[in-house]
Structure formats: structure tokens, C-alpha cells
C-alpha positions in Angstrom: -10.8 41.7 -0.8 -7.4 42.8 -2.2 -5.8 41.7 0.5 -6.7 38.4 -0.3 -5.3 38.1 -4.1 -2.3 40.0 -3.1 -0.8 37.6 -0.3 1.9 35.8 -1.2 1.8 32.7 1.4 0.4 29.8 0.9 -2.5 28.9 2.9 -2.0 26.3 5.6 -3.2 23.3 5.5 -4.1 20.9 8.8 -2.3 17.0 8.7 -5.0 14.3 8.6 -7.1 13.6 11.7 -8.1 10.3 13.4 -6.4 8.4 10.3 -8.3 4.2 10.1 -5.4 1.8 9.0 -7.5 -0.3 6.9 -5.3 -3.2 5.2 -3.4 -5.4 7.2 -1.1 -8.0 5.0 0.8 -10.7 6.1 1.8 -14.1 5.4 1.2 -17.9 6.6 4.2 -19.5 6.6 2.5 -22.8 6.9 0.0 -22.3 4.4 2.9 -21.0 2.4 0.3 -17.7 1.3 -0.6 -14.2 1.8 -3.3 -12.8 4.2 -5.4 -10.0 4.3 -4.2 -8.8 0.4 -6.3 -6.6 -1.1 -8.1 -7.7 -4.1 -6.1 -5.0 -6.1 -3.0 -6.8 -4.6 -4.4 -10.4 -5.4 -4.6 -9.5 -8.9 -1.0 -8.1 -9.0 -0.1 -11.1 -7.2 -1.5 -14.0 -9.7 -1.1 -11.7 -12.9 3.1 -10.8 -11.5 4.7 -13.9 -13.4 6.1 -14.6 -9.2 6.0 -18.3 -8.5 4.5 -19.3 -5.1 8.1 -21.0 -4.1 9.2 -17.7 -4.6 6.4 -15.9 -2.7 7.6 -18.0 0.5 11.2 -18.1 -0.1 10.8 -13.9 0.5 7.4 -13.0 1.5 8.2 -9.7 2.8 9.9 -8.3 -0.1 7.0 -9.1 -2.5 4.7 -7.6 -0.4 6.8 -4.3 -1.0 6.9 -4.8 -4.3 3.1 -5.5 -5.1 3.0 -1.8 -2.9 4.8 -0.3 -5.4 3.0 -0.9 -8.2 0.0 -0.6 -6.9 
């Protein structure tokens, strides 16, 4: 039992097994909106102050930044 207080290595721990990608976001240019947001994201999206010409003018990069502060 000694042995066991007294190491000095850090024990090893296994990466993450059969991982599920669960949200899948993307957006409809011709509906000019996001799909598959979260509802998290959603509420980020409508609370952000972004206006919707903006949200199609560069979809991609407010999908980073909704990621980001989420």
C-alpha cells in the first residue's frame, strides 16, 4: 500500500471510446437560416444583436462564433 502513495506518475488515462457526434449545424441558403442549431445555440443566435442579412452574408463564421461562447 506504500507503493501506491509513493509513486510519482500519473496514472494513465484511456482516450474516449465509440464517441456519437450528436449536433449537426448547417445552413439553407435558400431559406436564408440555420439548421440543426441547438436550442442553446438558438438562443445565442436571437439574443446575439446579429441581423439575419448578416447571418447569410457569412453563415459559417457565426456558427463559429455562437461555438465559442457557448
Amino acid at each position: 500500500m506504500s507503493n501506491f502513495f509513493s509513486r510519482s506518475t500519473r496514472p494513465e488515462t484511456s482516450t474516449p471510446y465509440d464517441p456519437v457526434h450528436l449536433t449537426h449545424v448547417g445552413f439553407n441558403s435558400s431559406a436564408g437560416e440555420f439548421t440543426g442549431l441547438p436550442k442553446e445555440w438558438q438562443e445565442l443566435l436571437s439574443e446575439s444583436g446579429i441581423h439575419k442579412s448578416e447571418q447569410e452574408k457569412e453563415p459559417q463564421e457565426v456558427i463559429e462564433l455562437v461555438k465559442f461562447y457557448q
